[in-house]
C-alpha positions in Angstrom: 19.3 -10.1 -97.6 21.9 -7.8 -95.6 23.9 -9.2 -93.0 22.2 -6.4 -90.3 18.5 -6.8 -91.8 19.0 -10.7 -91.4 19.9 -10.5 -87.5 16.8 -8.5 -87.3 14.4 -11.0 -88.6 16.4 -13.9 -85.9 15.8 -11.3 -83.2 12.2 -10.3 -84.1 11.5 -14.0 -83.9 12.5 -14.5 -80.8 11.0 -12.2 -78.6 7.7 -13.2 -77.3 5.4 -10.5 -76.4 6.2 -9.7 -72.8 9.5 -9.1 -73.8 8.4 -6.6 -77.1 6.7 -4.5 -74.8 9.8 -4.2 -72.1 11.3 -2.8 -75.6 9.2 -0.3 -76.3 8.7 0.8 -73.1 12.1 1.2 -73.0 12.5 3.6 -75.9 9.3 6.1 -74.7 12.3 8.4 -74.8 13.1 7.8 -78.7 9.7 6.5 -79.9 6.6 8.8 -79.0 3.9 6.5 -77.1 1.3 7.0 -79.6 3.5 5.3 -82.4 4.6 2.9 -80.0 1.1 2.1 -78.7 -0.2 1.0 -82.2 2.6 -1.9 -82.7 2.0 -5.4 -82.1 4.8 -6.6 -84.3 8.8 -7.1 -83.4 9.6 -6.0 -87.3 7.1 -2.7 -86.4 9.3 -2.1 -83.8 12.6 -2.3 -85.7 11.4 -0.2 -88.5 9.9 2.8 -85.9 13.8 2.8 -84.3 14.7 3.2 -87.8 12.3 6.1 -89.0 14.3 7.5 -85.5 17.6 7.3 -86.3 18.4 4.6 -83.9 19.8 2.3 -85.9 21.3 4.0 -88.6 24.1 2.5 -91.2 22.9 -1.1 -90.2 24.3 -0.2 -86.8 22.6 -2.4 -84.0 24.1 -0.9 -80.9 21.4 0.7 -79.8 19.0 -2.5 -80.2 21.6 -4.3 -78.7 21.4 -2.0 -75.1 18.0 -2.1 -75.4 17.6 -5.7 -75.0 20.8 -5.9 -72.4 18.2 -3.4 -70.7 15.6 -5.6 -71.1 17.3 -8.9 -69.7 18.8 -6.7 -66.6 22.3 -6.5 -67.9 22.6 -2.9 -69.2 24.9 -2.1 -66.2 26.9 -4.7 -65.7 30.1 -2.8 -67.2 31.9 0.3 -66.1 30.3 1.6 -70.3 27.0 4.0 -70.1 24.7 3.0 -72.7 22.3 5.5 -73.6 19.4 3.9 -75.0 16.9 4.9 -72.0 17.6 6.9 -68.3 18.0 6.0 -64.8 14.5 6.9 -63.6 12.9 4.6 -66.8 15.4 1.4 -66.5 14.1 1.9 -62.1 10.8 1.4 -63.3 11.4 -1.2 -65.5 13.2 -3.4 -62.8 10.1 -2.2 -60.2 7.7 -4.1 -62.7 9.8 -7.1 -63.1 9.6 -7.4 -59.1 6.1 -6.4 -58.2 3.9 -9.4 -57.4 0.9 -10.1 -59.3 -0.8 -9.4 -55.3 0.8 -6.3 -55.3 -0.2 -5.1 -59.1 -3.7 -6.0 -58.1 -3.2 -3.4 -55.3 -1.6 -0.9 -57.6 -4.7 -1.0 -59.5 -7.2 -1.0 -56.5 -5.0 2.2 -55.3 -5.5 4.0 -59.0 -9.3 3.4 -59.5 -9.9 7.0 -59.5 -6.9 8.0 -61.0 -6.5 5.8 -64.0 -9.6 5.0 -66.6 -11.0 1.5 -65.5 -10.9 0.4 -69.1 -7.0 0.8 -69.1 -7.1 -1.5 -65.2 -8.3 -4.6 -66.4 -7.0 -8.0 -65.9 -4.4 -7.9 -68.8 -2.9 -4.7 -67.7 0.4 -5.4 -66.9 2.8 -2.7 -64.2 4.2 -1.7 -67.3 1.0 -0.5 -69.0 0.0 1.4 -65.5 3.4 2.9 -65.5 2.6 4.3 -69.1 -1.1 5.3 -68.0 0.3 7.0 -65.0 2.6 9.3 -67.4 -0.2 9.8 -69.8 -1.8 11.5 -66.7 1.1 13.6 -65.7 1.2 11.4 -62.2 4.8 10.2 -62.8 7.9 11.4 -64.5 11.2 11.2 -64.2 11.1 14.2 -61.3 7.5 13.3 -60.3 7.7 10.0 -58.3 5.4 11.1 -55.3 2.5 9.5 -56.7 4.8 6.3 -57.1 6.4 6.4 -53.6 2.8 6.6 -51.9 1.8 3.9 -53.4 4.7 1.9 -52.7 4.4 2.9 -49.3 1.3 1.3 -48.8 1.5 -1.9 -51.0 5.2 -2.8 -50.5 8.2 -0.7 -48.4 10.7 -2.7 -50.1 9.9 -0.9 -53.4 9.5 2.3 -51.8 13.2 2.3 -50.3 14.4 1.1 -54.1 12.9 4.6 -55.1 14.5 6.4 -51.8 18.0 4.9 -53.2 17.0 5.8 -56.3 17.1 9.4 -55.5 20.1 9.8 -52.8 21.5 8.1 -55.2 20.8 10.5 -58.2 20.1 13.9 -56.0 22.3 13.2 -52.6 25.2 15.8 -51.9 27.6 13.4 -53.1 27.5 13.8 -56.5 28.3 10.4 -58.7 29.6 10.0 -62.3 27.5 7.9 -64.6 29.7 5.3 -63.8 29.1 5.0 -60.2 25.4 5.7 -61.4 25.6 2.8 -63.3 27.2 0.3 -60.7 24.6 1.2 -58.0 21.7 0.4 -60.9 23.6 -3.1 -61.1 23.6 -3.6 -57.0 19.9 -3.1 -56.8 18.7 -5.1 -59.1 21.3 -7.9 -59.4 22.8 -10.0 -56.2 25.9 -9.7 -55.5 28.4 -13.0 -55.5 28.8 -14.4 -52.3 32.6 -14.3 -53.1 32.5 -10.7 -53.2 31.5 -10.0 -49.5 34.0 -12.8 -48.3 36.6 -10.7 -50.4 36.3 -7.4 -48.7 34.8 -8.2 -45.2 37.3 -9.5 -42.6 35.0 -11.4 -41.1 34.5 -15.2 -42.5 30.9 -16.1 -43.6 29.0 -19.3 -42.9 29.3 -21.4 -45.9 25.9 -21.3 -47.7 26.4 -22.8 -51.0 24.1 -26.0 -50.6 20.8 -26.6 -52.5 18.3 -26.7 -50.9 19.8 -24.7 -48.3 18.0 -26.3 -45.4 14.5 -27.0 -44.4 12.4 -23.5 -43.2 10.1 -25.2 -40.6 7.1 -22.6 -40.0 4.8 -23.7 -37.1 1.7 -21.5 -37.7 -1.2 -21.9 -35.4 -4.1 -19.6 -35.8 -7.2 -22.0 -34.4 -7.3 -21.9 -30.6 -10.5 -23.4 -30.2 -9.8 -26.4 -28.2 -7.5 -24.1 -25.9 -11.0 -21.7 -25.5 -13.0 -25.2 -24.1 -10.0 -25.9 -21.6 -8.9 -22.8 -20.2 -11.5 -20.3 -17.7 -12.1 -17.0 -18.2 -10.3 -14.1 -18.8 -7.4 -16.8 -19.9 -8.9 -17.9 -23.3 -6.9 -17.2 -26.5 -8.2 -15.8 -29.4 -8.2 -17.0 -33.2 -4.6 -15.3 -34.2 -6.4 -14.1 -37.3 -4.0 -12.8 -40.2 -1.2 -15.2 -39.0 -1.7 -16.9 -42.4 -0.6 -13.5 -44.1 2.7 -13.8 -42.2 2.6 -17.6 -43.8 2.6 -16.9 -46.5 4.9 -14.1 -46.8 7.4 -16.6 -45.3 7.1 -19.6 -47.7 7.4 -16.8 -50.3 10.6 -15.6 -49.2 12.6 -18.5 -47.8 11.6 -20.5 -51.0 13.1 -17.9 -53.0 16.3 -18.3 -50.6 16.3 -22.2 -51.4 15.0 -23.5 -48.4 12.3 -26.8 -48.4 9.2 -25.2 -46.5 7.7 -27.3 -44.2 4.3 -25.7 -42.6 2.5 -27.2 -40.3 -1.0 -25.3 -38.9 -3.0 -25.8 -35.4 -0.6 -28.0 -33.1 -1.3 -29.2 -30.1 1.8 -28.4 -27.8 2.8 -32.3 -28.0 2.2 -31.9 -32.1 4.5 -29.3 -32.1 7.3 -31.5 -29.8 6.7 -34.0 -32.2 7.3 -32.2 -35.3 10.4 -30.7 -33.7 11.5 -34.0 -32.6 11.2 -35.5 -36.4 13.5 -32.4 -37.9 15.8 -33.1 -34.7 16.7 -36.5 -35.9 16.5 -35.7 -39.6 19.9 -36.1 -41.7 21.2 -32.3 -42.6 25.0 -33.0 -43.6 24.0 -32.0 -46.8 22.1 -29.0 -45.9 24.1 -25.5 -44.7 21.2 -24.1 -42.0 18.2 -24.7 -40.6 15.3 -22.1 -40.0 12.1 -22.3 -37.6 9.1 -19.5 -37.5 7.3 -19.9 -35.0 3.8 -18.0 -35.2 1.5 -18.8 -31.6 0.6 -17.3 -28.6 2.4 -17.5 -25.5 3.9 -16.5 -22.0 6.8 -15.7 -20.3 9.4 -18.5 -21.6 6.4 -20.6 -23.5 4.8 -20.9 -26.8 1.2 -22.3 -26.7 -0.4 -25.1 -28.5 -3.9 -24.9 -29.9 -5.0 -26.6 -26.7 -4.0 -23.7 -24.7 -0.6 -26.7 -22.9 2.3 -25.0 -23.2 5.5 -25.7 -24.6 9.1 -23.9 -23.4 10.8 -21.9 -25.5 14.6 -23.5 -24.7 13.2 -26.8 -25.4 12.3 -25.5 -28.9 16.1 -24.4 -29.1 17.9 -26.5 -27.5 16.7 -29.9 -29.9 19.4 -28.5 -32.6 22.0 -27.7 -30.3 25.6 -30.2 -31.8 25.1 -32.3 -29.3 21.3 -32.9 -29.9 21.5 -33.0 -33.5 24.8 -34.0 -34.6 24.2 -33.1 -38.4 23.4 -29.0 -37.5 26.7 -28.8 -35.5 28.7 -25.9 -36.7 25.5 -25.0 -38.9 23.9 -21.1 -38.8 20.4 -22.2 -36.6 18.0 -19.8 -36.7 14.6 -19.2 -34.7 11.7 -16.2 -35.4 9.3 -16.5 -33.1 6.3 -14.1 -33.3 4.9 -13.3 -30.0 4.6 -11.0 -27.0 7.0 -11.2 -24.0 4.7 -9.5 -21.7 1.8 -8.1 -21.3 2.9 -3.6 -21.0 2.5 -1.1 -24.4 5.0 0.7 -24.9 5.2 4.4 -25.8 7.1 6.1 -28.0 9.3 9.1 -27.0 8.4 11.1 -30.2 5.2 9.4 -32.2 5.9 8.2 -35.7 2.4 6.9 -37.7 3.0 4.2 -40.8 2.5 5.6 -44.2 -0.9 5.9 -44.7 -4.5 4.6 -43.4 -3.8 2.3 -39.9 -5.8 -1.0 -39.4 -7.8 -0.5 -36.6 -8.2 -4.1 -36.2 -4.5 -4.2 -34.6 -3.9 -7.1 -32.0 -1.7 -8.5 -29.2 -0.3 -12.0 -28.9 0.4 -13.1 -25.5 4.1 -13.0 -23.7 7.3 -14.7 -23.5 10.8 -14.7 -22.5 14.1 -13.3 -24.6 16.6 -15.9 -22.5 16.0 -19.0 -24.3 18.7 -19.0 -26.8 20.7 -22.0 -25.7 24.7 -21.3 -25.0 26.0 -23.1 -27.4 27.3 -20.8 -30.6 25.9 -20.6 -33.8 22.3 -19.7 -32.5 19.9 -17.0 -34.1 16.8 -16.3 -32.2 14.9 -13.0 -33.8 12.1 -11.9 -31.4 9.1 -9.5 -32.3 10.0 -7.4 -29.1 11.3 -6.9 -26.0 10.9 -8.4 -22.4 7.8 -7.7 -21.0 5.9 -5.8 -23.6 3.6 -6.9 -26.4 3.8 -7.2 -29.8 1.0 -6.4 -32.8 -0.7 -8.3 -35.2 -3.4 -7.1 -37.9 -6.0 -9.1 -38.9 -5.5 -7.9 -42.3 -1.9 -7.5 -42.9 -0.2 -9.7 -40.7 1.9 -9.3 -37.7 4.4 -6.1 -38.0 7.4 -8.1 -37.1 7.5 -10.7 -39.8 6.0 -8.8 -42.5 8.6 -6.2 -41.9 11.3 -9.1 -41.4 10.4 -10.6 -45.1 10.3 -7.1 -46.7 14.0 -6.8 -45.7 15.3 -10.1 -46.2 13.6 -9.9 -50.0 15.0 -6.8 -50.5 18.7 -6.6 -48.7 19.6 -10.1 -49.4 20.1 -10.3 -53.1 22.5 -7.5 -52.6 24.9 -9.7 -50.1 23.4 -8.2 -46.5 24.4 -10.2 -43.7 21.5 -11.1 -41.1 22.2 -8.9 -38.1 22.4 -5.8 -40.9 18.9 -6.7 -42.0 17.3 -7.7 -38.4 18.5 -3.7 -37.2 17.0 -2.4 -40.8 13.8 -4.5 -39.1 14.5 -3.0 -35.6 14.1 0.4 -37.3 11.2 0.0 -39.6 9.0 -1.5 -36.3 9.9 0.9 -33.9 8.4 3.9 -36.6 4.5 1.9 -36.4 2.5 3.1 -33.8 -1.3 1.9 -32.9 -3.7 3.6 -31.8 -5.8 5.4 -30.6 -2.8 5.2 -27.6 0.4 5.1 -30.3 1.8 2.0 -28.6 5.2 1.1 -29.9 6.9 -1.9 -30.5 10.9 -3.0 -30.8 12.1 -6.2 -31.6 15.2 -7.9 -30.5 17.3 -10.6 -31.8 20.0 -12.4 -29.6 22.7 -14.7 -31.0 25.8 -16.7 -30.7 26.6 -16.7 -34.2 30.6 -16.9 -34.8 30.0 -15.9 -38.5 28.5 -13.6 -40.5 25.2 -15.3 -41.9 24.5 -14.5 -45.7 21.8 -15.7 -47.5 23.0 -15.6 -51.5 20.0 -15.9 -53.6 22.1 -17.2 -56.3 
């Protein structure tokens, strides 16, 4: 057996059958869909990229880019390879993202567009990408359908798109080559070398595994608070606070923090918890993060009991001095709650891509001042003094689900903090509820001395 036809039978065995149809998805260019549709077999494959010309004089170059394609690396040198286009090698690295949540939602969203046979539980984003150009609803100059979609499931994937496009139709006309290089920093993260190479500004080492601990105080059952506190005073169930939960492990595990949730404190629970991570050994750890998802008041968080616990205190239990291990060490606080109790309008109304959730609510108030002097603080707040801040019942609060979007998205391509907390800044202040179109602008304060990366390698 030929050297060539050999290699084909070693590769044939060793791709499973995710990875066969990432192939032949790939060549829809080459290999019309109906051929490729009716091949189950790695050896079928092979033998339709022959009967195409694509591998021609026992020449596996093209085969080759295909599965460099496949794995992610197609662009990793200055070279073109030609085996499949821009706006097919996007869509590719959109399905190796999208959540099995999110393809659920994809399918929900195409029930009337798509044949329900072809939305079962098997399909993968791949086979609704292919259904969708069976029906004409994407191509590579037809992704309005797409970006829709995206809109409403994910903004991360819609602003992938959006690149996609300046990228490819902006004024600034790039080669294939500069084409090529921006396909490589949107999908792969950049080395945290890199940014430390061109940015004058040093960056907080963050090289340890697990990075830290992500503490995420989530209290959503206010019961015993309701019993205690009179009229108008009692707080409400913070319903779809376990959204922004979950959004959180989901992100912070996949920056190499330990997750450490803890649901319905009491405000002396929640000083107890504090106090145990206070005296916890971090040498070994490069940063420490805290969420903190309650209601609250000007300068306080409350517990489930309705007692209240300050702010500063929260803080100031990992200043150096308090907790010896964390000194020099990035610290960093999101706290999701109002500062206030005033709505505040928008100059010129901007509505969220598509339906709103009427079921939009406030949390109650606290204070921005409670960042402790000491350097190396982050504290990211959902908004400003005085005002409130929304949270839907169904989709979570818009501050932290907008705050995970980013960080998933920016920081595997070597975004520093404060870059992703404005990109945040700017995609809360563009919500609106109604019926009024009350806005809503976060605000982050800091002493940090560095610039704060998170590397997901």
């Amino acid at each position: 057996m030929e050297l060539p036809r050999l290699r084909l039978l070693v590769v044939g065995e060793e791709l499973d059958e995710a990875e066969l149809a990432a192939l032949k998805f790939l060549s829809l260019e080459h290999v019309p869909m109906r051929r490729l549709e009716a091949i189950q077999k790695a050896q079928d494959f092979f033998e339709a990229l022959q009967e195409k010309g694509m591998m021609e004089a026992g020449s596996l170059a093209f085969l080759k880019d295909l599965v460099n394609c496949a794995k992610g690396c197609a662009w990793q040198h200055d070279e073109m390879v030609s085996c499949t286009s821009f706006s097919r090698y996007l869509l590719f690295q959109l399905s190796e993202d999208i959540t099995e949540d999110e393809l659920k939602s994809f399918k929900f969203l195409l029930g009337k567009e798509l044949p329900k046979c072809r939305l079962n539980p098997k399909t993968t984003m791949l086979d609704v990408f292919i259904e969708m150009e069976k029906k004409g609803i994407l191509g590579e100059d037809n992704l309005s359908m797409l970006k829709s979609l995206c809109a409403e499931i994910n903004i991360v994937l819609l602003k992938r798109i959006e690149e996609y496009e300046l990228n490819l139709f902006g004024k600034t006309k790039q080669t294939k080559k500069g084409h090529a290089r921006w396909l490589a920093s949107s999908v792969a993260p950049d080395s945290p070398g890199s940014w430390n190479e061109s940015s004058q500004l040093e960056a907080y080492k963050m090289t340890s595994r697990p990075r830290g601990v992500c503490l995420i105080l989530n209290n959503h059952n206010f019961a015993k608070a309701r019993e205690a506190v009179p009229e108008p005073k009692k707080l409400k169930d913070r319903h779809g606070t376990d959204v922004d939960a979950v959004a959180l492990r989901r992100v912070f595990g996949k920056l190499h923090f330990t997750i450490a949730e803890y649901r319905d404190l009491t405000a002396e629970e929640i000083r107890k918890i504090v106090n145990i991570y206070r005296c916890e050994d971090h040498k070994d750890k490069d940063c420490f993060v805290c969420c903190v998802l309650s209601h609250g008041k000007k300068g306080i968080v409350y517990g489930v009991d309705g007692q209240e616990v300050p702010i500063q205190e929260l803080t100031t239990s990992f200043t150096g001095q308090n907790c010896h291990s964390l000194a020099g060490k990035p610290k960093v606080f999101f706290v999701q709650a109002c500062q206030g109790d005033a709505c505040q309008k928008g100059v010129t109304i901007e509505t969220d891509s598509g339906e709103q959730d009427s079921s939009v609510e406030t949390d109650a108030r606290f204070q921005l001042d409670c960042i402790p002097a000491e350097a190396d603080f982050l504290l990211g707040m959902a908004t400003l003094q005085d005002y409130v801040s929304y949270r839907s019942r169904r989709q979570g609060t818009w501050y932290i689900q907008a705050l995970c979007q980013h960080l998933e998205y920016s920081c595997p391509r070597g975004e520093d903090i404060l870059t992703i907390l404005t990109a945040v800044n700017q995609e809360v202040s563009r919500k609106s509820c109604e019926p009024n179109a009350e806005k809503q602008m976060p605000q982050p304060s800091f002493t940090l001395r560095k610039k704060l990366i998170f590397p997901v390698n």
